[in-house]
Kinemage of the C-alpha trace (Angstrom):
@kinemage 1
@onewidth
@group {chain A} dominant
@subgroup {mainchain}
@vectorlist {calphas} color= white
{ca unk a 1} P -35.525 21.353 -12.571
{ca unk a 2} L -35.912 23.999 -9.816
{ca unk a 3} L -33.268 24.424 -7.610
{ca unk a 4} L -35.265 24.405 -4.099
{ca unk a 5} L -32.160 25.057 -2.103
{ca unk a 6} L -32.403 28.909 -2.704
{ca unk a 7} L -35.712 28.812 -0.710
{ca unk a 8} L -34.226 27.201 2.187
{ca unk a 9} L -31.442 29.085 2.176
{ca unk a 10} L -33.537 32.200 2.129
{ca unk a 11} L -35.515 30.818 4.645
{ca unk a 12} L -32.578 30.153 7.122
{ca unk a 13} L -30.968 33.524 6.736
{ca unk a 14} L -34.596 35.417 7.128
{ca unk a 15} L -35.693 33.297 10.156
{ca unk a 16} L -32.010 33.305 11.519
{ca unk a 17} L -31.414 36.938 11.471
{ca unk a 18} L -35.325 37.589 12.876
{ca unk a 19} L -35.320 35.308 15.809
{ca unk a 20} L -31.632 35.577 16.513
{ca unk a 21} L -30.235 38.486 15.499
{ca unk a 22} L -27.105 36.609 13.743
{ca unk a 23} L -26.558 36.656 10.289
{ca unk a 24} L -25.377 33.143 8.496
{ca unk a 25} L -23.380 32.578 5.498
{ca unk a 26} L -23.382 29.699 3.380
{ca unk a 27} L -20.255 27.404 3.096
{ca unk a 28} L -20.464 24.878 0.954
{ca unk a 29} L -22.989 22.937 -1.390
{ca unk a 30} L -23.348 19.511 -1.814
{ca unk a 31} L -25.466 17.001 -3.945
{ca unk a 32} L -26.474 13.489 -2.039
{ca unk a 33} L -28.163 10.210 -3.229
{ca unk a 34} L -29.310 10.283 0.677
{ca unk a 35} L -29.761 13.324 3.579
{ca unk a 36} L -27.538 11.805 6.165
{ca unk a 37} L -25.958 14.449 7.787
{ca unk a 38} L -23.747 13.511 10.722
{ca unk a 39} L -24.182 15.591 13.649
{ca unk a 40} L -25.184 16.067 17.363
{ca unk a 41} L -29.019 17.558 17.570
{ca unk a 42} L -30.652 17.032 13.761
{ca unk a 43} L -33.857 18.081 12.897
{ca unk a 44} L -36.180 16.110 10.266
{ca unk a 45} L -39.269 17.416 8.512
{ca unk a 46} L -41.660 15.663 6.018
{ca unk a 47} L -42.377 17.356 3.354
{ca unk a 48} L -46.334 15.862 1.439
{ca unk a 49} L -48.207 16.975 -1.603
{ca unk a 50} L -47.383 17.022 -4.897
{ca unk a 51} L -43.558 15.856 -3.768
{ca unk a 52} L -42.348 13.968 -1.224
{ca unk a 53} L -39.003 14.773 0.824
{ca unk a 54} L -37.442 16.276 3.813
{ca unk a 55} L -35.916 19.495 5.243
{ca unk a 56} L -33.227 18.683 7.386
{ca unk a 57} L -31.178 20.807 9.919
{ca unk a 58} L -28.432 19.587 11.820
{ca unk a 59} L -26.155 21.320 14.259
{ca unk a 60} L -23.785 19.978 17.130
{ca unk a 61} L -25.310 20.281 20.894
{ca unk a 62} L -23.152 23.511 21.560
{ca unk a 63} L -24.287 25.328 18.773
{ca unk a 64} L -27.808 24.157 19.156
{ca unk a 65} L -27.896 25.260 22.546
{ca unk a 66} L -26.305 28.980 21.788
{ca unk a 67} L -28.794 29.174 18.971
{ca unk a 68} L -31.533 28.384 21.808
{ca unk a 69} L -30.308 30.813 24.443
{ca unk a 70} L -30.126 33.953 21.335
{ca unk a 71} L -33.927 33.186 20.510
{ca unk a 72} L -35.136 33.071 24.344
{ca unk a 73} L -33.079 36.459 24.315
{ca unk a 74} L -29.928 35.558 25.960
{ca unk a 75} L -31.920 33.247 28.535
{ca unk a 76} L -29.801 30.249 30.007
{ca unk a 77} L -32.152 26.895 28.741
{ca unk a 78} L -31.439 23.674 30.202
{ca unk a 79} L -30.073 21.140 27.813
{ca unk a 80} L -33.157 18.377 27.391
{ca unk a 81} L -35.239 22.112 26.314
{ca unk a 82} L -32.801 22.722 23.498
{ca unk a 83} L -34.419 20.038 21.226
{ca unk a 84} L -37.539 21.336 21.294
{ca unk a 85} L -36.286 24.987 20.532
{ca unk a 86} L -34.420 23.386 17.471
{ca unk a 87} L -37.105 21.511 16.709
{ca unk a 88} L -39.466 24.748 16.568
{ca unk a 89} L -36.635 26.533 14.908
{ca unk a 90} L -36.724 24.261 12.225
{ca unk a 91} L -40.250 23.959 11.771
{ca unk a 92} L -40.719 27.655 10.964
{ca unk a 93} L -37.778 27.621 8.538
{ca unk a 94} L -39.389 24.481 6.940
{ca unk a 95} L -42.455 26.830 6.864
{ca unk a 96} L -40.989 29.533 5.197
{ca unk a 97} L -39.667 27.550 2.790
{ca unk a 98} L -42.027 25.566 1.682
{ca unk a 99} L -44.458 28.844 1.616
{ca unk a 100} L -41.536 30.153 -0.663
{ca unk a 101} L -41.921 27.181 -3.021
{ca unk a 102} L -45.625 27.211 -3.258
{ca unk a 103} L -45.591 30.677 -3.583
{ca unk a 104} L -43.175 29.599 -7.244
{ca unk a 105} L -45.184 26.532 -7.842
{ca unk a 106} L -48.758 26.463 -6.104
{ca unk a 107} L -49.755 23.566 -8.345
{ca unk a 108} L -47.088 20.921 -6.181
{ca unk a 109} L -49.171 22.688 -2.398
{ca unk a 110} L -46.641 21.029 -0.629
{ca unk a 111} L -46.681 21.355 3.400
{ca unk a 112} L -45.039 20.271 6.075
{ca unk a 113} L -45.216 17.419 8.554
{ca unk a 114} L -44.542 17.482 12.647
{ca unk a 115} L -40.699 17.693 13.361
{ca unk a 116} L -39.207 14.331 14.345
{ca unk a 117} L -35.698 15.498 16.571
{ca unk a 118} L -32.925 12.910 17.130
{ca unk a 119} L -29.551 13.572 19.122
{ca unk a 120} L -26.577 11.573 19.822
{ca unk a 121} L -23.035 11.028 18.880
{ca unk a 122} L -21.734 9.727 15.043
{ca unk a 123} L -26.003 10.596 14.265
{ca unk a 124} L -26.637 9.542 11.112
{ca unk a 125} L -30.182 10.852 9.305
{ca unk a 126} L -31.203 8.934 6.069
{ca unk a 127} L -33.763 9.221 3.758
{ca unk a 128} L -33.527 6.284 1.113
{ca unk a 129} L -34.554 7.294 -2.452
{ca unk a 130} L -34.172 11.238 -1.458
{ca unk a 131} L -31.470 12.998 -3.592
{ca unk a 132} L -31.051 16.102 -1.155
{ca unk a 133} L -28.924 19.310 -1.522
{ca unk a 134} L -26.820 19.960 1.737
{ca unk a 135} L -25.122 23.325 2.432
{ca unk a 136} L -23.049 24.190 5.502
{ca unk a 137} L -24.019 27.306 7.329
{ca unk a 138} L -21.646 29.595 9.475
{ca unk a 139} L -23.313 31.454 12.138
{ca unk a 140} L -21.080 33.611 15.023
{ca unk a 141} L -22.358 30.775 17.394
{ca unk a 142} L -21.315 28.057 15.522
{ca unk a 143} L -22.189 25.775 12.161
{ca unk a 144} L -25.290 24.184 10.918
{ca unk a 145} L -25.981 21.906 8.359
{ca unk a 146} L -28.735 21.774 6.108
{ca unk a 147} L -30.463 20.128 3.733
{ca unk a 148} L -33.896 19.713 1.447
{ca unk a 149} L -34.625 16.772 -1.087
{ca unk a 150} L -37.475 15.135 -2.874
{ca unk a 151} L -37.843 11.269 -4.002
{ca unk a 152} L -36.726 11.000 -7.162
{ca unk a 153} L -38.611 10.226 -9.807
């Protein structure tokens, strides 16, 4: 079994670092039966082909915003903006990573599907019948949470 967190962890640290500037370290690592991450500003992409699943990235509203403001180069964005900078954020790290796993495995040609953003307080993201890995990511502005998983078979 391939261990498809490496990708998206490669994939946050590369896009991180390019369209921020900040490096991110990995936390912690866990295994779920579902992807719920509770959080303030999460981030769900579709992953179709030769797997199903999602890429998820979570983050609370503060850190979502700072993350926003260091990829519009220190710009001030208003806060209803910030979910569609997350949401674009995401998308190219769900890019990159799926472009990583094809790259390893061209015969599953996964891609990606449009980013559906939610926000709110006690948010809880499931997925039922995805077994995602989740890994908590320090950045200077803050944490994120992520996550990728595939139906199981």
């Amino acid at each position: 079994m391939t261990d498809y967190l490496q990708y998206l962890v490669a994939a946050i640290q590369e896009n991180t670092r390019d369209m921020t500037g900040l490096e991110c370290r990995v936390k912690n690592r866990k295994v779920r039966l579902d992807s719920s991450i509770p959080s303030g500003v999460a981030v769900v992409i579709g992953i179709t082909g030769g797997k199903s699943g999602v890429i998820i990235v979570s983050t609370d509203r503060a850190t979502a915003k700072n993350l926003g403001e260091k990829i519009y180069f220190g710009q001030p964005i208003e806060d209803e903006f910030v979910m569609d900078v997350m949401a674009e954020f995401t998308n190219i790290i769900s890019g990159n990573t799926i472009t990583k796993i094809n790259n390893c495995e061209s015969s599953l040609n996964l891609k990606i599907a449009p980013p559906s953003v939610a926000k709110g307080d006690n948010l809880r993201v499931l997925s039922p019948g995805v077994k995602a890995d989740i890994i908590e990511i320090d950045v200077v502005v803050g944490q994120m949470v992520a996550g990728i998983g595939f139906e199981q078979e």
